[in-house]
C-alpha positions as semicolon CSV with decimal commas, in nm:
position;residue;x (nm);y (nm);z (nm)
1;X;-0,046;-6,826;0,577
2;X;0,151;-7,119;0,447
3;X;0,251;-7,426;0,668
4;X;0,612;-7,304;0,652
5;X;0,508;-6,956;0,797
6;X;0,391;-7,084;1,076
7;X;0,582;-7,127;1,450
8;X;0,749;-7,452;1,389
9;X;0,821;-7,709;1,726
10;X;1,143;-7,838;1,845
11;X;1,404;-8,050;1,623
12;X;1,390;-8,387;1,672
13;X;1,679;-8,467;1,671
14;X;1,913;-8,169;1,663
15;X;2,058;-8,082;1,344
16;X;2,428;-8,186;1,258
17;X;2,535;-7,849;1,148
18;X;2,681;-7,531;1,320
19;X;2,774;-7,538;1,715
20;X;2,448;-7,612;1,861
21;X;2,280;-7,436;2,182
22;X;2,291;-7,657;2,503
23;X;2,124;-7,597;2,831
24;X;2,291;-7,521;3,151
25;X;2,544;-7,714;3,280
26;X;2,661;-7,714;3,652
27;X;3,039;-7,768;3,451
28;X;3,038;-7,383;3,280
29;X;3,232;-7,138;3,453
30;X;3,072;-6,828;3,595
31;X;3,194;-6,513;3,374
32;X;3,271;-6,300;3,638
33;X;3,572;-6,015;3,446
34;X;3,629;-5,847;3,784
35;X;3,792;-6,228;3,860
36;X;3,908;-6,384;3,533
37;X;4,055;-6,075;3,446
38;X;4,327;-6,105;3,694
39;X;4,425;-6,449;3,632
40;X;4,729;-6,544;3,456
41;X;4,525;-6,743;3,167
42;X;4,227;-6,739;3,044
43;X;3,959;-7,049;3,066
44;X;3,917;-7,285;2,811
45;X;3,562;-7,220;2,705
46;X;3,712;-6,863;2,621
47;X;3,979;-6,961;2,382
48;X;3,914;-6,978;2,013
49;X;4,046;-7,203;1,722
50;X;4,376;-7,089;1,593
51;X;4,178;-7,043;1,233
52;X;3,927;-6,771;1,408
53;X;4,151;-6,598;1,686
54;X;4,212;-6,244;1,607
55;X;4,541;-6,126;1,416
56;X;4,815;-5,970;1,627
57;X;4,884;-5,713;1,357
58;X;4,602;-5,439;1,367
59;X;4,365;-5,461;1,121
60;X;4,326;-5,220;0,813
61;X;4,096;-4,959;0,847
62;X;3,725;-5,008;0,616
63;X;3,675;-4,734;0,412
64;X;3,269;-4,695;0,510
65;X;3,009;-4,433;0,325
66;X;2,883;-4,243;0,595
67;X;2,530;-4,131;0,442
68;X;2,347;-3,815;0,489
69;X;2,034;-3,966;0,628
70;X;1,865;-3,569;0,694
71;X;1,952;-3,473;0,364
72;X;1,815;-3,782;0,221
73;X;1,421;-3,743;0,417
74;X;1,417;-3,390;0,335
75;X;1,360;-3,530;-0,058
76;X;1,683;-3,296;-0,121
77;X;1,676;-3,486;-0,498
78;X;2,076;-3,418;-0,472
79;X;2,040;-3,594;-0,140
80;X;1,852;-3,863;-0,213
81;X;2,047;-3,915;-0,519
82;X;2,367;-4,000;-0,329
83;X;2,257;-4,119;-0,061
84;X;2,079;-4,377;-0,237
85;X;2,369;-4,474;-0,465
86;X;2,615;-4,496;-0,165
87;X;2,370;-4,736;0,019
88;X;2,339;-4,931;-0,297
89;X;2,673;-4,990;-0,335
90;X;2,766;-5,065;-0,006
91;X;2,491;-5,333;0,074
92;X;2,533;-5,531;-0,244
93;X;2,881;-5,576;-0,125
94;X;2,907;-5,645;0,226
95;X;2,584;-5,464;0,392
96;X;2,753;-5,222;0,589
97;X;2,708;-4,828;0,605
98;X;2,720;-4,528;0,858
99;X;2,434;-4,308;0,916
100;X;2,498;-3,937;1,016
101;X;2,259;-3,583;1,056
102;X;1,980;-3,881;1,199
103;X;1,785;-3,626;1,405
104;X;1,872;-3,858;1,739
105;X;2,003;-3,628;2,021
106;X;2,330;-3,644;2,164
107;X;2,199;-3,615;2,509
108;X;1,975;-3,914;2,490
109;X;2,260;-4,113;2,337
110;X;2,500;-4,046;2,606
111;X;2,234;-4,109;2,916
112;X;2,191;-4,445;2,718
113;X;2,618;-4,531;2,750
114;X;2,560;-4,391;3,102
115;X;2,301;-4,678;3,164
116;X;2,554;-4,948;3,059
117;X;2,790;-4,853;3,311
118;X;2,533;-4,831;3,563
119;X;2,407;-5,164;3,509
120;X;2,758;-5,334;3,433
121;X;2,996;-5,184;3,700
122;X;2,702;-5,313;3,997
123;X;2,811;-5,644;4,153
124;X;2,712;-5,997;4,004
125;X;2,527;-6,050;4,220
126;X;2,257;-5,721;4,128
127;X;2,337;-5,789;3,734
128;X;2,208;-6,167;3,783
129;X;1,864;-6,053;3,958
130;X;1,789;-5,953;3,558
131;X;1,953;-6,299;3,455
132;X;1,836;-6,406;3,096
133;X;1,653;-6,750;3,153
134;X;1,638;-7,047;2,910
135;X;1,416;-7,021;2,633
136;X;1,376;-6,644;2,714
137;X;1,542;-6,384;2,456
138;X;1,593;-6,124;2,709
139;X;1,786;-6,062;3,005
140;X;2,112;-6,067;3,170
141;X;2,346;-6,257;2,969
142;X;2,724;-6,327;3,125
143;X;2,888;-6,426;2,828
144;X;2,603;-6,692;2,731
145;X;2,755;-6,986;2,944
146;X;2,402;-7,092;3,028
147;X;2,401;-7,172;2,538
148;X;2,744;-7,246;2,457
149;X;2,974;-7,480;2,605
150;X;3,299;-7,328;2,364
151;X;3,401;-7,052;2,207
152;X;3,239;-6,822;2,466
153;X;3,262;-6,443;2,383
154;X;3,435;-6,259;2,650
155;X;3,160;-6,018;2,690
156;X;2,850;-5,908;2,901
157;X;2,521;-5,801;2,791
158;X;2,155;-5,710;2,913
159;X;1,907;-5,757;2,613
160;X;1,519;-5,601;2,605
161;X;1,250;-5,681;2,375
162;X;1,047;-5,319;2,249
163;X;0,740;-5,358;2,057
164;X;0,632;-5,056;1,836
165;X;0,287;-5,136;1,821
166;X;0,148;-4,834;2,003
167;X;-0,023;-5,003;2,317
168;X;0,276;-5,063;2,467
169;X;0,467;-4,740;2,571
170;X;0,594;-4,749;2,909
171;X;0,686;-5,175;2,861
172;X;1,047;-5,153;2,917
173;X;1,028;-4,885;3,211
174;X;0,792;-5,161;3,398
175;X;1,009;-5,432;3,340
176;X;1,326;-5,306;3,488
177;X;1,059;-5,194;3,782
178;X;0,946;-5,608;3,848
179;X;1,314;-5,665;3,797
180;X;1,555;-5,435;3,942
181;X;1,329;-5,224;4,153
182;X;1,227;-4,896;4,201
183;X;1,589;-4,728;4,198
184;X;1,601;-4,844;3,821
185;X;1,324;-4,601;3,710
186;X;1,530;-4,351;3,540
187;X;1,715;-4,635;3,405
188;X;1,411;-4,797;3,258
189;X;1,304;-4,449;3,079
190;X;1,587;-4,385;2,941
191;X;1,611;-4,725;2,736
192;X;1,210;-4,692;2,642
193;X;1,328;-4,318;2,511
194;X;1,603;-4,450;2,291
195;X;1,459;-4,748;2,180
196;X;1,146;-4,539;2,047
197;X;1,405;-4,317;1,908
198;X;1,582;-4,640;1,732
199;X;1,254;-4,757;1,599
200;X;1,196;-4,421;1,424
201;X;1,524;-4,421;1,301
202;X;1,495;-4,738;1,143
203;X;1,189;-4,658;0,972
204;X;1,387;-4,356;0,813
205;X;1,696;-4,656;0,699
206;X;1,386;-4,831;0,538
207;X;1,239;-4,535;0,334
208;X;1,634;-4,507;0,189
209;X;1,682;-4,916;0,173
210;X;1,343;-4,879;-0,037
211;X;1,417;-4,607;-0,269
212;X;1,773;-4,757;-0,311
213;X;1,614;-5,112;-0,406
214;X;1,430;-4,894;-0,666
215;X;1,055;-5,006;-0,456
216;X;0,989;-4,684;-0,283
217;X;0,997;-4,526;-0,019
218;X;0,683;-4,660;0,134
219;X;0,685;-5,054;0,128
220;X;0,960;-5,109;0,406
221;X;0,853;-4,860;0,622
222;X;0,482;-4,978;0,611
223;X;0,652;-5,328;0,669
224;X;0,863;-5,243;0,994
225;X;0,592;-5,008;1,137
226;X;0,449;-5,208;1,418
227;X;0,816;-5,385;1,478
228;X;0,877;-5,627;1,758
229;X;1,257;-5,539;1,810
230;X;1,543;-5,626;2,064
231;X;1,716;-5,390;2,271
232;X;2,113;-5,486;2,346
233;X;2,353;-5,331;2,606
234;X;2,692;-5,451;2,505
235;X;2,974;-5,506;2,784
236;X;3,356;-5,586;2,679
237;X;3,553;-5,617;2,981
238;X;3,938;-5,596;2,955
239;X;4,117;-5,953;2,879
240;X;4,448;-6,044;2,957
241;X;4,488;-6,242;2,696
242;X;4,301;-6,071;2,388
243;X;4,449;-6,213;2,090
244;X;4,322;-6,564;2,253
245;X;3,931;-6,499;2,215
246;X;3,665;-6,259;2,131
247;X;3,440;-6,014;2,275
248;X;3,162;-6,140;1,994
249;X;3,240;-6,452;1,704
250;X;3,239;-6,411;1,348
251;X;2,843;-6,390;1,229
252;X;2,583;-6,229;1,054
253;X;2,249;-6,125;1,268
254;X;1,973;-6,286;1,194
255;X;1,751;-5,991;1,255
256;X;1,657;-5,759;0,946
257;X;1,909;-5,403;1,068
258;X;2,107;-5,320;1,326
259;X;2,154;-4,990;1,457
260;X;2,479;-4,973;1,642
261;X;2,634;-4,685;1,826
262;X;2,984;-4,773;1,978
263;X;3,203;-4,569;2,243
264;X;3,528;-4,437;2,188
265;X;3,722;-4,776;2,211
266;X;3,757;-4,937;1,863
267;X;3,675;-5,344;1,863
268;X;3,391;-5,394;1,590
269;X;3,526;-5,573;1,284
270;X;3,400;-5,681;0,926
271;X;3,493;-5,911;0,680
272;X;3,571;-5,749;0,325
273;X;3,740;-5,886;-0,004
274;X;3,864;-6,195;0,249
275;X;4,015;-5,989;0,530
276;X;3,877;-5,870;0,878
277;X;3,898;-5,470;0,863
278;X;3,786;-5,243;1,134
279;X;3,543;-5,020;1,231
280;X;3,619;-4,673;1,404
281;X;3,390;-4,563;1,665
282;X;3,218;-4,244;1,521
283;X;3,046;-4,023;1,778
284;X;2,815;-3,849;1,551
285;X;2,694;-4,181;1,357
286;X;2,535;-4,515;1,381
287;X;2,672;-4,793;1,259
288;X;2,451;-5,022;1,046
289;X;2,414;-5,336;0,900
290;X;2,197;-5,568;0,717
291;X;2,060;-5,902;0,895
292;X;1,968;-6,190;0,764
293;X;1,597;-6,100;0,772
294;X;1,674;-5,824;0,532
295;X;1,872;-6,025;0,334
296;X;1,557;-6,238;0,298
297;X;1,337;-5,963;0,206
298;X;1,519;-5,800;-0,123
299;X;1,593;-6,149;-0,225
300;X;1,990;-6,182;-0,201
301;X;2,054;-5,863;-0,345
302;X;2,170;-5,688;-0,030
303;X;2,394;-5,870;0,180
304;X;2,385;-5,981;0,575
305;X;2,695;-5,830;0,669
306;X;2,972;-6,066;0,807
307;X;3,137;-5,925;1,133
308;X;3,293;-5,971;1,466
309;X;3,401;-5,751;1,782
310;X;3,765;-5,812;1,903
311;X;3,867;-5,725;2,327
312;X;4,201;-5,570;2,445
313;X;4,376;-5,557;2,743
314;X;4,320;-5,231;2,844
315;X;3,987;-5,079;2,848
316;X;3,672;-5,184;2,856
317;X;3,437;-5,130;2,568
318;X;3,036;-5,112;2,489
319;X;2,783;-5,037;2,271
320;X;2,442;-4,976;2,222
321;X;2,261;-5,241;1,940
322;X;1,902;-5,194;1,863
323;X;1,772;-5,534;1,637
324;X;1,517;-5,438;1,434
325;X;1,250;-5,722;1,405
326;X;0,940;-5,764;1,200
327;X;0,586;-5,817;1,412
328;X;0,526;-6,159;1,493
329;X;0,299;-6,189;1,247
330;X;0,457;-6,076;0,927
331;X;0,533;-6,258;0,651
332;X;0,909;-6,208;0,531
333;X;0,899;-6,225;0,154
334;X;1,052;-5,981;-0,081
335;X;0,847;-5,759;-0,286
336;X;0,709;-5,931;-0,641
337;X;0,882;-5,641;-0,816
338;X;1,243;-5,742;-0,707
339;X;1,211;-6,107;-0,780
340;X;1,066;-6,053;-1,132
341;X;1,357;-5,842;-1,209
342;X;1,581;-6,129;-1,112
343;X;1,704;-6,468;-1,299
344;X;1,725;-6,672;-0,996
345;X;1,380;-6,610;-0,899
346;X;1,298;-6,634;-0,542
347;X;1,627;-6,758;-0,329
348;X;1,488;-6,802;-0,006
349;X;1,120;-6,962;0,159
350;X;0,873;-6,748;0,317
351;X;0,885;-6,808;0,703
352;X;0,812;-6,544;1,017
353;X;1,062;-6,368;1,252
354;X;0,928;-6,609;1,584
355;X;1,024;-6,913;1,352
356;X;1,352;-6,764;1,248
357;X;1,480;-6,677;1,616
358;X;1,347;-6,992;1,767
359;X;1,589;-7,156;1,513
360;X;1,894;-6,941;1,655
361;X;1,858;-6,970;2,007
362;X;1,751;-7,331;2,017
363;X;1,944;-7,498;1,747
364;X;2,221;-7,321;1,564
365;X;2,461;-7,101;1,649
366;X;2,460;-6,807;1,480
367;X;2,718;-6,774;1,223
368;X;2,820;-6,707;0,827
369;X;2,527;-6,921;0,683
370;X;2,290;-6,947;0,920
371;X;1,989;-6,827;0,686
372;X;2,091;-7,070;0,441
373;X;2,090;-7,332;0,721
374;X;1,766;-7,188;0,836
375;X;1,640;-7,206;0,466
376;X;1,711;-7,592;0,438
377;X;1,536;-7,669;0,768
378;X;1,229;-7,493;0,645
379;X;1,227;-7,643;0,282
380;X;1,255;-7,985;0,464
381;X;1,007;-7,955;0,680
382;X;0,769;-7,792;0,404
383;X;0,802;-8,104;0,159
């Protein structure tokens, strides 16, 4: 493995660029919805720059291919023939599709949205007895006040790492056990069920990224077999004041794909041909997106997908988001046979997921160009 591969330590001193992460600070508010919600105004932290607060007028709707994932793993050529072209087309130009017929049950989906209400409706008091810790990547998160000191997204969330590696079944049912106790059982078998359901549906979204890349089926799959992923429960209180700040800023994820399943309340966004369009909550689909990672991996060719969630003043809105993650140990680089087919030759250095997300939750925010910010840090340090 190279020198840039490997686990890189702390910037000294922080970099110039982006909003950078901060430690706690006895001067951050406490995001507490059940509070602010009822106050005439909003704090502060919460408000965004007139240049990235939401539009009053609703946005238009995005016209997004929902793909026929079933018909696509059958080998249905027909099938695979679309499906491929639709995925194609969509993630060379913004890296954003749907995914229907995925073989996930609707049961296990809805005992999942059950399980963010369970968690998110209990006092602050329970919620911050799974409270995300600095330097940590998973946990109870009340709208990151302990990483950003502006621009806070007026959200809640409970994140989970999963690791696919086989030895490791029953990991997230034991850690909501040392966490939250024995009444949280249930709760903790539910999210190991659908995150082992998300990690063989995202093995499936490689065999089509592959064959639509023109590599195979095989080479993505093998890739993302063992992944070390991140589970996300997604919490968007109501806001009095919604066209003031946002449930999640404008970014790309720095993962490789997210699989997203929203509830019935609309609020995700993406950025298309220079406009913010949105999103409709789709029952029977997933919602997903290239990251970063991905990006990384077929060499520019598919895009990380720009995007944002927006609040509202009446109802409260959540999702389900399942990061999928290389193992530690990989090597992102894209496959020889993409990069010889391309001019520009290779676009970005090799590196490893741990080196990537130490990078976002230490010392950039995560935003438009936060791989190409990544990118220069590593070529710096490599020379």
């Amino acid at each position: 493995m190279s020198k840039c591969c490997m686990p890189m330590p702390p910037l000294q001193p922080p970099l110039p660029m982006g909003e950078l992460m901060r430690t706690e600070s006895k001067h951050c508010p406490v995001f507490d919805a059940s509070v602010l919600q009822h106050q005439p105004n909003i704090p502060s932290q919460f408000v965004w720059p007139d240049e990235e607060k939401p539009s009053s007028t609703k946005a238009p709707e995005l016209v997004v291919p929902l793909v026929d994932l079933g018909g696509f793993l059958s080998g249905d050529p027909a099938a695979v023939s679309k499906a491929s072209w639709q995925v194609n087309d969509a993630c060379r130009k913004h890296g954003f599709f749907l995914v229907g017929n995925h073989g996930v049950g609707l049961s296990l989906i809805n005992k999942a949205h059950e399980n963010v209400d369970i968690f998110f409706r209990m006092q602050l008091s329970m919620k911050q007895r799974a409270q995300r810790k600095p330097g940590e990547h998973w946990g109870y998160a009340s709208s990151f006040t302990g990483r950003f000191s502006s621009k806070l997204p007026w959200k809640e969330t409970l994140s989970f790492c999963y690791s696919a590696d086989g030895q490791s079944s029953e990991t997230i049912e034991k850690y909501f056990l040392n966490v939250m106790g024995e009444d949280f059982r249930e709760f903790g078998e539910t999210c190991q069920e659908y995150c082992e359901a998300m990690s063989n549906l995202s093995l499936g979204i490689m065999e089509l990224l592959g064959t639509s890349l023109g590599i195979g089926r095989s080479h993505f799959r093998e890739f993302f077999r063992g992944n070390d992923s991140i589970m996300r429960l997604n919490y968007y209180p109501p806001c009095q004041a919604p066209d003031q700040t946002l449930g999640t800023g404008p970014h790309c994820d720095p993962t490789s794909l997210t699989i997203l399943h929203q509830d019935q309340v609309s609020g995700l966004q993406v950025f298309v041909d220079g406009k913010w369009c949105s999103v409709s909550p789709n029952p029977d689909a997933f919602v997903i997106n290239i990251g970063d990672t991905f990006m990384a991996l077929s060499n520019g060719i598919y895009k990380s997908c720009l995007h944002r969630a927006v609040v509202n003043a009446q109802a409260v809105r959540k999702s389900l988001a399942f990061f999928l993650c290389p193992r530690r140990d990989k090597v992102v680089t894209p496959p020889s046979q993409l990069v010889d087919r391309q001019d520009s030759g290779r676009i970005y250095p090799d590196f490893t997921w741990p080196t990537f997300l130490d990078f976002t939750q230490k010392h950039y925010r995560a935003d438009t160009r936060t791989l190409d910010a990544f990118s220069d840090w590593l070529r710096e340090r490599c020379n």
